[in-house]
Structures are given as C-alpha cells and as structure tokens.
NUNUVO-741720 format. One record per residue (C-alpha): residue in three letters; x, y negated, z negated. Coordinates in steps of 0.001 Angstrom, whole numbers, plus 500000, padded with zeros to 6 digits. Layout:
residues N
alaXYZ/...
This chain:
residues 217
unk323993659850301553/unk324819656354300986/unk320987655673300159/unk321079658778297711/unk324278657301295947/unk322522653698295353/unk319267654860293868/unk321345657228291530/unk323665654153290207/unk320224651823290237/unk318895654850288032/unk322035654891285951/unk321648651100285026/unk318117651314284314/unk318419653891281557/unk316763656812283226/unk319352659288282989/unk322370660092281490/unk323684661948284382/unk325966664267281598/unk326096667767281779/unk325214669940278626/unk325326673770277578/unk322631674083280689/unk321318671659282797/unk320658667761283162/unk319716665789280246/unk317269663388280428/unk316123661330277738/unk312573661347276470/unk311062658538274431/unk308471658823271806/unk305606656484270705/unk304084657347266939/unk304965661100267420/unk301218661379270017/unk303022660430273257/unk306368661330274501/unk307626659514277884/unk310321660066280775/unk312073657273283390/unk311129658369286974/unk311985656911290269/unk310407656451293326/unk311616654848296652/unk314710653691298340/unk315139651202296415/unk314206652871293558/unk310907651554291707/unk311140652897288108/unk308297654330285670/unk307589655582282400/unk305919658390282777/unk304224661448280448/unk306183664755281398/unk302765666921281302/unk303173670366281098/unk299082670700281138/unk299186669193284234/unk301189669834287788/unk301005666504290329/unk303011663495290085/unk301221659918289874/unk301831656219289038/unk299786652781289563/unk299784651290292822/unk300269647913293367/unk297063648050295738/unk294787649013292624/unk292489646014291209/unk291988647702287885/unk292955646093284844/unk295540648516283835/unk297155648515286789/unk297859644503285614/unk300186645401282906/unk301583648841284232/unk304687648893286494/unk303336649307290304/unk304302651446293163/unk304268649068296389/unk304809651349299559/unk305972648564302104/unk309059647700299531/unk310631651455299923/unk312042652554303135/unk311981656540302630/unk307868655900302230/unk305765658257304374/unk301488657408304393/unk299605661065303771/unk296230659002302785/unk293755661595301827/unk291544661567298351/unk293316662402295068/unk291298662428292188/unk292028663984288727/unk289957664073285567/unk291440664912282216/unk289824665745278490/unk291420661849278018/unk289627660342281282/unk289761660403284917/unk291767658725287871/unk291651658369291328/unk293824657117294436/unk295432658657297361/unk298539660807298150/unk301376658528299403/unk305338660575300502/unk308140658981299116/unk311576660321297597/unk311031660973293911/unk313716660911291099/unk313857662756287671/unk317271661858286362/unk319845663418288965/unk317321665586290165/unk315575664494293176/unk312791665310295677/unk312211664250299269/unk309238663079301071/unk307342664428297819/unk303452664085297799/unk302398661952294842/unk299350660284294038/unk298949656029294245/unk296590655418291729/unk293846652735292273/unk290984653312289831/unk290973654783285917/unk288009655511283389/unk289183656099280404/unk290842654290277165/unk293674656073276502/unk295171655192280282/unk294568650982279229/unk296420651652275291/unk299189653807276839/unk302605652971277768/unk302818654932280667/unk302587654045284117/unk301947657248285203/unk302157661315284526/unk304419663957286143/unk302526667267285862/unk305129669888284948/unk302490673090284956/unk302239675625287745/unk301620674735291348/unk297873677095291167/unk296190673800289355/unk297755671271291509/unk295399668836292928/unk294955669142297069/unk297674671916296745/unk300394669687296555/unk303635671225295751/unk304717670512292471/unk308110668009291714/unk309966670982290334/unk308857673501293100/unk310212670568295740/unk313577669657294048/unk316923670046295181/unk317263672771292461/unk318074676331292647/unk317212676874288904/unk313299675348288520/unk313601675788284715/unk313627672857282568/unk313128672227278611/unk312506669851275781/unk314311669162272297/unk312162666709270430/unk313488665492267491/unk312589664077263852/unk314775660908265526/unk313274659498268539/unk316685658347269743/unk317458661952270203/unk315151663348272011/unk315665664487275667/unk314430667193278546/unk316927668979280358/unk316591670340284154/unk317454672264285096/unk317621675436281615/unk317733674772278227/unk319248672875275397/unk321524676219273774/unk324209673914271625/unk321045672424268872/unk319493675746268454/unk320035678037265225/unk319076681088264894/unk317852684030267346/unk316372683098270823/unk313249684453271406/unk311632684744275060/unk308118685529275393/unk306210686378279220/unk303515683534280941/unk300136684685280302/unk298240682789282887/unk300470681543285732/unk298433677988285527/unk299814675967282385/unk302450677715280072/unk300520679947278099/unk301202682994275597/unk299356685426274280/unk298629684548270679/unk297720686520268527/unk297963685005264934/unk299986682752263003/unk301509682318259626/
C-alpha cells in the first residue's frame, strides 16, 4: 500500500493527474500539439518513471522507449530502465508493431502501470528498442497507450483498461478549442460540458471503435 501511495503523490507532483472527481469518472488532462497530436502523462514503475504518451484509440498495447534501445530517438525521448523499478517483472518475447505512420519493435517487459489514479499491476507493455519511421523522431511522445479492443492487441496482451483496477472500463475525451482544457476521463464520461441531447450509437466491429456510417451532412 505504502508503495501505491508514493507513486500516486510522485504522479501528483509531476502533473499527470488531477486526482479530482467530476460528473463521472477521473479526469486526466490531455495536452495538444498544433491540433495533429494530443498526449497523456503515464507512469510506470515503483518509483514511478513518467511519459508522454498518445492515448490511441486505433491501437490497443501499451509502449514507451527503453533505455536499452541505441536508436536515435530513443536519445531525446524519456526511457524506461527496468533495473531502476522494483515492481518490474522480465516476460522477454518479440513485440513488434507497424502503423500507417511507421513501425517499432522491442520486447514485452511487466511492470505496474499508471493512468492518473487508475492503475494496473504486473501489466505487459512493450520496451521499445528500434523505430522506422519519421513521425516517431518529430513527435513528442515517448510512447503510445493503445485504447482499442483487446482482438488487435499485439501477442494477445491484455489491454491497460481490460487490466485496471476498474469496475467501469469506460473512459472519454473532451478536447477543446483551448488546449489548457482539454482532458480524458476514466473511468465514463464528461456529462457537466455537454449541451444538448446525448446520443449513443452500438460498436460495429469489436476491434477499434467503429460505427456504421452511413452519410453525413
């Protein structure tokens, strides 16, 4: 307990959560670069090593830089170094993903991974060690949390959400004109900045959120 209650006040002082309860659920702020990229603050470890990360919902594994990889983005990226956290687990086998962006590759390390109060032990992530691709060297991030369904995970790890300490796995985002005020909350969604009639639509595919569309006007 004592260990959970230290990374959540290292978490608090490094910005990555605001630990404050809304209408529904967490609220996590979410950053945004030029309106193409939006970021979240993740930890991983006991201590906690922090990272700005791309919530993906096209996506569904969690992975960051690791402070074994020789690439060059990996030299101005925040690092994950497994022999600094005490929680850390070695899985080992291949994890490779390619995007429409580019392509990375590593292997799954276990650690304890944070998303603002919401937390998941000895959670399979990937250490990343090689990249192809320019958009991984221009970006910010250090990293991507896939947020899509567990069917498209690569080496059928469980997702974060799937593995967290929630009962609820929903989660949302309220991107606004003002960066500044922009945030994701876990679990639900934001109910108090909404006007108007809320409309709920069904999954079509159980593999990234998508709806049958039909047309548009």
């Amino acid at each position: 307990m004592a260990n959970l209650i230290n990374q959540k006040e290292r978490l608090a002082s490094a910005g990555t959560g605001k630990f404050l309860q809304q209408t529904y659920g967490e609220e996590v702020p979410i950053s945004d670069y030029e309106n193409t990229q939006y970021f979240a603050n993740i930890a991983i470890g006991t201590p906690a090593q922090n990272f700005t990360v791309v919530p993906d919902t096209g996506s569904s594994n969690l992975w960051v830089y690791s402070s074994t990889c020789n690439n060059v983005a990996c030299w101005y990226h925040s690092t994950y170094n497994a022999e600094k956290s005490s929680t850390y687990t070695a899985d080992g086998q291949a994890f490779d993903i390619t995007y429409g962006s580019g392509s990375i590759s590593g292997y799954v390390s276990r650690d304890v991974a944070w998303l603002g109060d919401v937390h998941s032990e000895n959670f399979g992530f990937g250490e990343v060690t090689a990249v192809e691709g320019v958009a991984f060297y221009a970006s910010q991030m250090s990293g991507i949390l896939g947020l899509a369904y567990g069917s498209i995970s690569v080496d059928n790890l469980p997702t974060f959400v799937d593995t967290s300490d929630l009962t609820d796995k929903s989660f949302a985002f309220y991107l606004h004109n003002n960066p500044d005020q922009s945030y994701m909350t876990i679990p639900g969604y934001e109910e108090t900045a909404y006007n108007g009639e809320m409309q709920f639509h069904d999954v079509a595919e159980k593999k990234y959120w998508s709806l049958n569309f039909t047309s548009m006007q």
